[in-house]
C-alpha angles and dihedrals in degrees: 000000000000093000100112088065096041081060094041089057094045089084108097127254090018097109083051107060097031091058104049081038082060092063097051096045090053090057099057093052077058111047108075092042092049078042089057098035088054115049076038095062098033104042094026084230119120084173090055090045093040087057104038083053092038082057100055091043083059097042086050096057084067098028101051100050092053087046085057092051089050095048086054085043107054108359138274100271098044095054099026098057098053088037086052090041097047101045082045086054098045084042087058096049086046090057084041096049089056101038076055099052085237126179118290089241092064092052083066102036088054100049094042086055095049095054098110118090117142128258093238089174098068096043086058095052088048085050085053093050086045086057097038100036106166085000098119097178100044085050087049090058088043097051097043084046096048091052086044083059087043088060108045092046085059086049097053108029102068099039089054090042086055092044092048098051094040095037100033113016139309087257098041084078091062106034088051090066090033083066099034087062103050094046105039092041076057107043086047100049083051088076094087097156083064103044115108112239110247101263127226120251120241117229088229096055097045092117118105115273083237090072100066113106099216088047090057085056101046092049083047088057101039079049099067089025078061097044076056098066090037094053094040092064099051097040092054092048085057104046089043088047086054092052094054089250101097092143095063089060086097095055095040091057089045095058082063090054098053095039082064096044088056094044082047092057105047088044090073101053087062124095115242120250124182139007128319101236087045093049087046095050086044090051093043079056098053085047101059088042094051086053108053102068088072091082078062098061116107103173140348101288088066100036094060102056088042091046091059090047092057091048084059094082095037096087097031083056103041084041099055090032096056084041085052088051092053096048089051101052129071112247084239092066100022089120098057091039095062093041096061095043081053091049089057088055100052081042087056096045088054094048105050093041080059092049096042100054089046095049087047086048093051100032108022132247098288091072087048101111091047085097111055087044096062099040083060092051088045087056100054096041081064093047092062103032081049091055096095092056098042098050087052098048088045090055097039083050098048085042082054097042089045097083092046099052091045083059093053093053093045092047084050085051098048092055 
């Protein structure tokens, strides 16, 4: 059953660099919530600590694109390390800052600057298309195990960030990411057999990513995909909190989280039929229906088992999207291209949690999951409106990559 992964890990160097990647990414499913806990904890302030992590999310969603440019530009090892290093430095000051009772100001200054810390799950899917170039399938298992590692980072994370700052200390929360992403952003640099050589650019490529029409699709779509989670969290605080069982909103969200990781995970082991804008249209579709049942839920008895339902289209949509974005951008910009489709998402994230709590404020708790609903529904109303554009970027950039790839055969030939 589990054979298409066992394959996908014979290539060498591909436990390596998935496992110290591992590190790094759970940090950074740790890090805002050990950010809010403790300002929170420390200042007795969740409107402090809603606005100094509010103000790193902002700073990531520039900060995270350009990262991705650099790491193109001059390879994975030579930008990630200083980046990790730097946001591990100013994360530091910011737990400082607070331990010394310092200014507001600096509260703000120090999580903004420490703001860049790599995006070490997308280097690793562009390590996995170095390794499978032209392999489909193979692409197809790395992509639905790399989302299966998404997921369970955004299980974990935040439960160990929350254990660390009420059963350690306020700051053990943060420093414990801090850590996580300078080791793991190491460990994982240190990989050098696996990372992918800087590629030229072609002169006929040279135009921003964010110019590509099926690209401006796709972000549109993460972006309300991403309006979706954000939503959904809050959304799911305030109906628990209704019901008198506010502190399970953790583990009700958490049930979403594992029913996509499943999904993920089986998805994988399918072979692929179709095309990928249409899988990824298809997947966008399940989405919105799984969601909607939510509207349905009355108590808790109903919201868990829906909430693992909903959780069922997450994985098959974020695996053939992020398998759209790399078919529409050029290798010499793969990097750039995912992190802005995972911008959008954060953008997203932050959007739909703002207009959540506004809408629970205005209209109660038992409209809550209206909004997820119809950030699904807006999504897929894009994909397909967006089909025109992403079949014919996918076409114009499989015309491009065709010459290449006939080189590399002849070149394998030749020798």
């Amino acid at each position: 059953m589990l054979a298409p992964y066992r394959r996908l890990f014979s290539a060498k160097g591909s436990v390596g660099f998935t496992s110290t990647g591992f590190l790094a990414r759970l940090a950074l499913s740790m890090s805002g919530v050990g950010t809010v806990v403790m300002v929170a904890a420390i200042r007795d302030s969740y409107a402090l600590a809603g606005a100094v992590g509010g103000a790193s999310l902002a700073t990531t969603l520039l900060t995270v694109p350009l990262l991705g440019r650099l790491v193109d530009r001059y390879g994975q090892s030579r930008v990630a390390v200083p980046a990790a290093i730097w946001s591990a430095l100013m994360s530091a000051a910011l737990v400082a800052c607070l331990s010394l009772d310092a200014p507001t100001w600096t509260l703000f200054a120090t999580s903004i600057l420490s703001a860049t810390a790599p995006n070490v799950g997308g280097m690793a899917r562009a390590r996995w298309t170095e390794i499978y170039d032209g392999d489909a399938d193979s692409m197809h298992v790395a992509n639905s195990f790399e989302q299966v590692l998404d997921e369970v980072c955004f299980i974990l994370g935040p439960l160990l960030a929350v254990a660390l700052a009420t059963g350690v200390a306020p700051e053990a929360g943060r420093i414990a990411p801090l850590v996580l992403t300078l080791v793991g952003t190491i460990l994982f640099s240190a990989q050098r057999s696996t990372e992918p050589p800087v590629q030229p650019a072609d002169p006929s490529t040279t135009r921003s990513p964010l110019r590509n029409r099926g690209l401006q699709v796709m972000m549109l779509v993460f972006l309300f995909t991403g309006s979706l989670f954000g939503s959904l969290e809050m959304a799911t605080v305030a109906f628990t909190e209704s019901l008198g069982h506010g502190s399970s909103a953790g583990l009700v969200l958490s049930l979403q989280a594992i029913g996509s990781a499943v999904s993920g995970m089986l998805f994988g082991m399918l072979t692929l039929r179709g095309t990928s804008t249409g899988r990824f249209l298809a997947g966008v579709g399940g989405m919105a229906l799984l969601m909607l049942p939510l509207n349905l839920a009355v108590g808790m008895w109903s919201l868990v088992p829906l909430m693992f339902i909903a959780g069922m289209a997450t994985s098959p949509t974020m695996i053939t999207g992020m398998g759209l974005v790399m078919e529409l951008i050029p290798r010499s910009q793969i990097n750039e291209g995912m992190t802005l489709a995972v911008t959008s998402l954060l953008g997203g994230i932050a959007l739909g949690s703002t207009v959540a709590g506004w809408s629970v404020e205005r209209f109660g708790a038992d409209s809550a999951y209206v909004l997820p609903s119809s950030a699904a529904l807006l999504a897929l109303l894009v994909g397909a409106a967006g089909q025109f554009w992403l079949r014919r970027e996918v076409a114009a950039q499989s015309a491009q990559a065709e010459p290449t790839s006939a080189a590399k055969t002849a070149e394998v030939a030749a020798a």
